[in-house]
C-alpha positions, 0 to 999 in steps of 0.5 A: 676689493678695496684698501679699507672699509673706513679710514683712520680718522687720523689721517686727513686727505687735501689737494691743492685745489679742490676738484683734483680728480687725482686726489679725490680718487687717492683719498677714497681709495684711502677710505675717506668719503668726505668731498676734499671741498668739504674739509678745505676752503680754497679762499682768495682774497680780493688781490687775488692772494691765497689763504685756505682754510681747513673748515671747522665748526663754526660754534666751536670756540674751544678747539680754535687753532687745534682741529688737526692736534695729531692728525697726519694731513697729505697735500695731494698735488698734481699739475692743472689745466687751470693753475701753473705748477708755480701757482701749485707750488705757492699753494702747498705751501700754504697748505701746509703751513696752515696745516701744522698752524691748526696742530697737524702733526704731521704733513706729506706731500704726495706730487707724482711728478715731482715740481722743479726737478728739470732744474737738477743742478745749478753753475757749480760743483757744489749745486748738485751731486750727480752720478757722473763727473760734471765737466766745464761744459755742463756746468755752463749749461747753469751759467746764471740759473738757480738750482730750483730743486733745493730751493723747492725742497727747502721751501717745502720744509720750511713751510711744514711738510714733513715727507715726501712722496713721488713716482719715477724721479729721474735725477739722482741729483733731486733725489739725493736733495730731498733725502737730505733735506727731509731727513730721508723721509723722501719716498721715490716709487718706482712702478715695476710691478705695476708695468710687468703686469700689464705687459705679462698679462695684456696683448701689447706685446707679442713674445715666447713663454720665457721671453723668446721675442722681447728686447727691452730698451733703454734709450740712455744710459741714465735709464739703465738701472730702471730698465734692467730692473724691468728686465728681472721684474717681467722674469722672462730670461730669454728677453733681451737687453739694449741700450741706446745713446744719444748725442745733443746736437742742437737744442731739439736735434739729437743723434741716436745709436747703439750704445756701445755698453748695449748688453746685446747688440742688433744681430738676431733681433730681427721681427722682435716685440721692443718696448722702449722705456723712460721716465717722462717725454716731453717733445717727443723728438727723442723717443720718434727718433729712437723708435725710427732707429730702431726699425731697422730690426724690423720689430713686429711691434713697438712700444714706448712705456713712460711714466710722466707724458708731457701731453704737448701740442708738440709732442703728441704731433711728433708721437703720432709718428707710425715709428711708434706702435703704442704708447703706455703711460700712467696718470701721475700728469691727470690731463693725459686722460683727456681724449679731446686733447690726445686727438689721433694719439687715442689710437695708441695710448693706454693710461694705467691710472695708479691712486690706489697703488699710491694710497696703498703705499701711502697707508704704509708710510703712516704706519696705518694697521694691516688692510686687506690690499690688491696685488695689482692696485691700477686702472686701465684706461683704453680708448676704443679706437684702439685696434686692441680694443676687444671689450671695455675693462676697467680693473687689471684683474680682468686682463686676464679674462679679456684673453682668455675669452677674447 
């Protein structure tokens, strides 16, 4: 089933370079057929400058400056192995300003992993409004930083985009930003259904029918609200909820216990499944270092689930630890669907690929008239050299079928 036969014709698909093999899957999952390399020229200028073009008919001298009058265009922008996040950046822009130039009346930026959001706050109060109170000692962390995040937010508006949209942001401060800068047109989606699919009706996980087995982690407090929101979407009342907590103690050292706001503590979880949950890994140190904690419950199998998977040289050293059973994440970063680089990490990675789930929300933001759309819009991604492995499958519908017949 796909989300439409054709698309509207007043929507108009790009990326901020032209072989994004994320982009070119959200716009054919949006019904557009036409390759993005055939609608915008990527042109750069002898000084290495960037100057896109949204290509027109050269003999048309009647409609110069107007080829977009009322269309929405969407810049879909993930990271690349070949160009910085700052060069992405400079490029949506761009874009974006040609866009609204040549008449667009509306632009969306759709960037999964939303740029600049690590830079949440800056070296005051007033730079950042957080769900905590900031003390000395935080702000001084942004002693002579700038708050990167407004500044992204204000310059995308400035240049044209109108909405926002990304995955599993993690900071309260980034989000309250660009609510406030776009005027609410800011979307921040949070995949539950996507991952409660997976986990109900896959192998990664071993539980009783109502949850008997299953303890869900969150390894802060700040992934509390997202994980205990797991919790009710997966529907399994007699899982179990923990929290864990972390203290710095160098830049790379972190020390790992049980929260002591944990719903359940570690009595009785023994030989339990435990799925770890987050929003995005960078290192890895901390997520290797909960998962050794969390041995000592002797957990039949262990699972770390997260969105945005930093693919380090580093970290995918450090997740390569035996601690950690499987790891599943989505595609919002493309590269981490490169086998070559995941290396040993192959025998443990599952990539829920989410265009289509992205396109569908898309088509609602737009407005777009009723589609016939699928209740689990992801793809499965599994290497073979993983001992889950039984048969290759591609759409999640067929997990199903891959257990019963398996």
């Amino acid at each position: 089933m796909t989300l439409s036969t054709s698309q509207s014709t007043n929507v108009v698909v790009v990326s901020n370079s032209s072989d994004n093999p994320f982009a070119i899957d959200v716009a054919y999952a949006m019904g557009q057929h036409e390759d993005i390399a055939d609608i915008i020229s990527m042109k750069q200028f002898m000084n290495s400058e960037f100057c896109p073009r949204f290509i027109s008919d050269e003999a048309d001298f009647d409609n110069i400056g107007r080829k977009l009058t009322g269309k929405s265009v969407v810049i879909v922008s993930t990271t690349s192995h070949v160009q910085s996040r700052q060069e992405l950046a400079m490029a949506n822009f761009v874009i974006a300003r040609a866009a609204k130039e040549n008449g667009a009346s509306r632009v969306i930026l759709v960037e999964p992993d939303l740029f600049y959001s690590a830079q949440d706050r800056g070296p005051s109060k007033d730079l950042g409004k957080t769900s905590f109170e900031r003390d000395i000692k935080d702000i001084k962390k942004f002693d002579g930083q700038p708050f990167t995040a407004k500044l992204y937010a204000q310059m995308l508006k400035l240049s044209g985009v109108d909405t926002v949209m990304t995955i599993h942001n993690h900071s309260d401060s980034v989000q309250q930003i660009f609510s406030e800068v776009f005027d609410g047109d800011f979307h921040n989606l949070i995949p539950y259904e996507i991952y409660a699919h997976y986990l109900l009706n896959s192998n990664i996980l071993s539980y009783g029918e109502e949850g008997e087995g299953l303890v869900l982690c969150a390894p802060d407090k700040g992934a509390r609200d997202f994980v205990k929101q797991m919790y009710n979407t997966l529907g399994l009342n007699k899982a179990k909820f923990i929290m864990l907590d972390k203290e710095r103690t160098a830049e790379r050292k972190v020390e790992i216990t049980l929260h002591k706001e944990s719903e359940h503590t570690f009595e009785g979880l023994d030989g339990a499944s435990i799925v770890l949950f987050d929003d995005m890994v960078r290192t890895g140190s901390t997520v290797v270092q909960s998962c050794q904690f969390l041995k000592q419950i002797n957990p039949e199998r262990m699972v770390f689930a997260v969105s945005h998977f930093y693919a380090s040289n580093e970290g995918r050293e450090r997740m390569a630890h035996p601690a950690l059973g499987e790891i599943l994440t989505l595609n919002t970063l493309p590269t981490i669907l490169n086998r070559d680089e995941q290396g040993r990490l192959r025998k443990k990675i599952v990539v829920l690929k989410v265009e289509k789930w992205l396109a569908q929300e898309l088509c609602k933001i737009l407005g777009l008239p009723p589609q016939s759309e699928e209740l689990n819009p992801y793809k499965i991604d599994m290497s073979s050299k993983n001992p889950r492995f039984k048969r290759k499958i591609w759409y999640s519908d067929e997990l199903h079928d891959l257990n019963k017949h398996g």
